[in-house]
Backbone bond lengths (Angstrom), bond angles and torsions (degrees), N, CA, C in turn:
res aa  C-N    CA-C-N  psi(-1)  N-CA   C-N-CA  omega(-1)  CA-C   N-CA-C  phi
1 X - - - 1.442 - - 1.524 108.29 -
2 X 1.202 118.58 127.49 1.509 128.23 161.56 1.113 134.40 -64.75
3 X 1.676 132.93 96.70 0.760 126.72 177.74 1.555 137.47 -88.43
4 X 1.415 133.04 157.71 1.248 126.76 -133.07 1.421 113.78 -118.12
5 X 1.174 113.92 111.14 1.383 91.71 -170.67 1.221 142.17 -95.27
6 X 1.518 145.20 151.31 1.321 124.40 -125.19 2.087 87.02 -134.95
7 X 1.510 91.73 171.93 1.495 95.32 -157.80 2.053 101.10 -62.18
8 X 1.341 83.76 -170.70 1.285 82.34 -169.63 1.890 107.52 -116.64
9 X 1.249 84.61 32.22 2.358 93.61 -174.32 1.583 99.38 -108.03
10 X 1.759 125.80 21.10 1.224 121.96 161.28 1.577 121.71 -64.89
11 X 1.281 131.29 167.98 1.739 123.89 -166.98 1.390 95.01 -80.42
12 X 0.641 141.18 -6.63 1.550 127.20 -179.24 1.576 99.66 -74.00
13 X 1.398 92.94 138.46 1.785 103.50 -168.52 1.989 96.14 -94.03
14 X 1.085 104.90 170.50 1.549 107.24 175.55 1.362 95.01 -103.17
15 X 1.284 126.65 163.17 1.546 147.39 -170.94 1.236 113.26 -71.56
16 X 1.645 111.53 105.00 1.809 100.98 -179.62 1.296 121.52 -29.99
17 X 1.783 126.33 148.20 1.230 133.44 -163.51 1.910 83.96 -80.90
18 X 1.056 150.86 31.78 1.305 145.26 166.06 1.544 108.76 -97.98
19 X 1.600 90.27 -37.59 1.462 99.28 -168.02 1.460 110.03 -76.92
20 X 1.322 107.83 -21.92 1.488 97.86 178.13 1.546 122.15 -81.89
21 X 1.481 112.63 -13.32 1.673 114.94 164.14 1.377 129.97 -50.95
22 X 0.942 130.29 106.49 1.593 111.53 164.46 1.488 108.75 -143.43
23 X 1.431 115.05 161.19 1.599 135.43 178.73 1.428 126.41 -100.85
24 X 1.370 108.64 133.69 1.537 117.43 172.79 1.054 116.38 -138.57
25 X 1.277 124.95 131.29 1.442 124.80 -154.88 1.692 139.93 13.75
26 X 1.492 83.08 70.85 1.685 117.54 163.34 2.241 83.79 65.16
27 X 0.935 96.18 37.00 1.872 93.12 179.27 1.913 95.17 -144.74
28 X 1.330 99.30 145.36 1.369 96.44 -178.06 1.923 102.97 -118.28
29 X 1.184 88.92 168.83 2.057 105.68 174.03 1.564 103.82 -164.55
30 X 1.269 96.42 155.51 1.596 110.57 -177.69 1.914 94.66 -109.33
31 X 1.076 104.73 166.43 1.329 128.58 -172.72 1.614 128.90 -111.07
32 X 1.634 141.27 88.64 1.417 130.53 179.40 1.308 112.10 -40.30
33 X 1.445 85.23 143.93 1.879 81.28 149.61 1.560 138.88 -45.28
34 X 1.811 102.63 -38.07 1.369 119.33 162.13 1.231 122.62 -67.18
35 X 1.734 126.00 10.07 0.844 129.70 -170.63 1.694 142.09 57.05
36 X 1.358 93.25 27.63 1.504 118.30 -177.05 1.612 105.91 -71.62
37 X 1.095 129.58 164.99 1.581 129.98 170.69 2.063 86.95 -122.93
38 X 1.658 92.77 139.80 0.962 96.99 -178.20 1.526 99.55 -132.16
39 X 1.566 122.93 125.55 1.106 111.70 -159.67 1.708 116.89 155.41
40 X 1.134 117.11 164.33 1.182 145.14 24.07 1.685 138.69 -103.49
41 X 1.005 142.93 128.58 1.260 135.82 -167.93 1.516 109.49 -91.59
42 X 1.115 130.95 156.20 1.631 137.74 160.58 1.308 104.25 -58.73
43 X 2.074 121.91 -60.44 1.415 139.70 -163.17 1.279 104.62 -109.74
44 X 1.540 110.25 155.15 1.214 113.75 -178.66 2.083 100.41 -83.15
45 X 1.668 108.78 -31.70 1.261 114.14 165.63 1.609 112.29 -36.35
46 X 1.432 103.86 -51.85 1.605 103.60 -170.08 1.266 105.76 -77.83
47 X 1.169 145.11 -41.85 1.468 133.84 163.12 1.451 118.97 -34.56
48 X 1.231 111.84 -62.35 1.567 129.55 174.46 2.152 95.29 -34.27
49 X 1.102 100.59 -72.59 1.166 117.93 -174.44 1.525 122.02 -37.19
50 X 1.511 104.42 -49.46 1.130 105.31 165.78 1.484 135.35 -86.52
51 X 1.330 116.13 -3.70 1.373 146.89 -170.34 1.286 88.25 -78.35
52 X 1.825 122.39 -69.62 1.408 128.58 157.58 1.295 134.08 -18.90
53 X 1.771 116.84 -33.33 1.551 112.45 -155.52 1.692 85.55 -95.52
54 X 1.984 110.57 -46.97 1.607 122.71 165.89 0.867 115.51 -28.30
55 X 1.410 150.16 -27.78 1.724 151.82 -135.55 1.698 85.46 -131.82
56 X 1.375 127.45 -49.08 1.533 121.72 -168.09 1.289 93.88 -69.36
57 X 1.206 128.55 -37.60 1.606 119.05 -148.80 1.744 96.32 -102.37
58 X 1.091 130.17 -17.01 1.946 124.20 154.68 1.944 92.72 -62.39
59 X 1.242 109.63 -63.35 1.576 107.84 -168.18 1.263 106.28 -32.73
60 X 1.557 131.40 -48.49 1.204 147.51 -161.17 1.406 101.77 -79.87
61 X 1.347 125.77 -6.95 1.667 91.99 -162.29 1.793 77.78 -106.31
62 X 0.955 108.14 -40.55 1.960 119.65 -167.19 1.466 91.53 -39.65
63 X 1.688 134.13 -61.07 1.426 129.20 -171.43 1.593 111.25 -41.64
């Protein structure tokens, strides 16, 4: 059976953009919701950063 999937304005919050950072060997990547690794960065700044530009540009397509 197929299940359906429903909008995404339920109370459940999505995972602070902190939480999705993490490091593996002295190199960092941020993490999708789909669970993609996106990455690798030199800085954890630049991850952040780009994690940031990823998040504007989903915002952008939904309008």
């Amino acid at each position: 059976m197929a299940e359906n999937r429903h909008k995404d304005d339920s109370q459940e919050s999505a995972p602070d953009r902190s939480e999705r950072l993490f490091s593996e060997q002295d190199l960092w990547y941020f993490k999708t919701r789909e669970g993609d690794q996106v990455g690798p960065f030199r800085y954890r700044s630049e991850a952040q950063s780009n994690l940031e530009s990823f998040m504007e540009e989903l915002k952008a397509k939904l309008k």
